[in-house]
N, C-alpha and C positions, 0 to 999 in steps of 0.2 A: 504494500500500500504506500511504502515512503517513496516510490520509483511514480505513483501517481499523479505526487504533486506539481511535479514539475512536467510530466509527460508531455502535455498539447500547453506547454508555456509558450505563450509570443506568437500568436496565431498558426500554430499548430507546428512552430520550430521544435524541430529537438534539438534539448539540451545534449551534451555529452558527459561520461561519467567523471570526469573528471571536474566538470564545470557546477555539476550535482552535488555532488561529495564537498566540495569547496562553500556551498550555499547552505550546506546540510550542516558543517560544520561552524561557519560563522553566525547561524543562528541558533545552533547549541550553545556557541560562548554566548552570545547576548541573552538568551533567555538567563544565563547562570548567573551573569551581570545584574539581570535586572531586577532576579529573586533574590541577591546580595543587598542589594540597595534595600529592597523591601526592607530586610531586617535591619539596615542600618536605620532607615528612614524611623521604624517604629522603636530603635531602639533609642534615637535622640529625640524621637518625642517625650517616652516615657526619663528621660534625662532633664529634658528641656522643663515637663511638668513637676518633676521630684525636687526643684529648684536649688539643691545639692550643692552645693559652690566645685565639689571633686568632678559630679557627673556635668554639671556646667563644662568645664572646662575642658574634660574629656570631650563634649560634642564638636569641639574647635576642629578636632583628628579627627571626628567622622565624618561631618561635612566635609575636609578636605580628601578622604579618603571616596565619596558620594561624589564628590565630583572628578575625582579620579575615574572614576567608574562611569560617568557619563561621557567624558574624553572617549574612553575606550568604544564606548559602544558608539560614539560618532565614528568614530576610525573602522570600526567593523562594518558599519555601512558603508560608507565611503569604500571601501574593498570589495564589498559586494555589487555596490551599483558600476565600478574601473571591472569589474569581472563580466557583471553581465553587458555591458557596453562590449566590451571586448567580445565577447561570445556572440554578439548580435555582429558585431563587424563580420566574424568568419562567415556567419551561416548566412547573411546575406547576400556574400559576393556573388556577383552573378544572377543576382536578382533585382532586374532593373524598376521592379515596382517597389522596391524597399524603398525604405527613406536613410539618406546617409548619417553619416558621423561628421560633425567637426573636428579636430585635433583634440577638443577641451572636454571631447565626451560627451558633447549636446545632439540631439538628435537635431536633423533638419529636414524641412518635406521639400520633396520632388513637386514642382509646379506644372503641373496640364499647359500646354502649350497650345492654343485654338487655333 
């Protein structure tokens, strides 16, 4: 079923395994990222509310540690999206209905010529 998800991605491109594997893998880190944060998030709450002056001070390192972690997970998209851009370049060659690439990774549309 995990070969499902991406099967008829991109109107009906196929992915390749390697370019699978790669997507499969940076959004295992990210979820693990994000369930990390959860605990952090709920843990400098109940810090933030216990008004502690230790667990105070403590939360300084987990927000910086939370945004640590949100770096990252900008970075793991950003990887994801230079990968599927990439992967769209190959499997479009040669297909003159596609819409191309810019050098910067933006897609751009092919204009109908009357």
């Amino acid at each position: 079923m995990e070969g499902d998800v991406f099967s008829g991605f991109s109107n009906g491109t196929q992915i390749d395994g390697k370019v699978l594997q790669t997507f499969q893998k940076s959004f295992v880190q990210v979820q693990d990222i994000l369930d990390q944060n959860r605990l952090l998030i709920n843990e400098i709450n109940q810090n933030h509310e216990s008004k502690i002056p230790n667990n105070l001070s403590r939360n300084v390192g987990l927000i910086k540690e939370l945004n640590n972690n949100i770096r990252r997970v900008v970075d793991l998209y950003a990887d994801l999206s230079t990968s599927y851009t990439r992967s769209m370049e190959v499997s479009s060659e040669g297909d003159s209905s596609a819409g191309t690439f810019k050098s910067d990774g933006k897609a751009t549309s092919q204009k109908r010529i009357r």
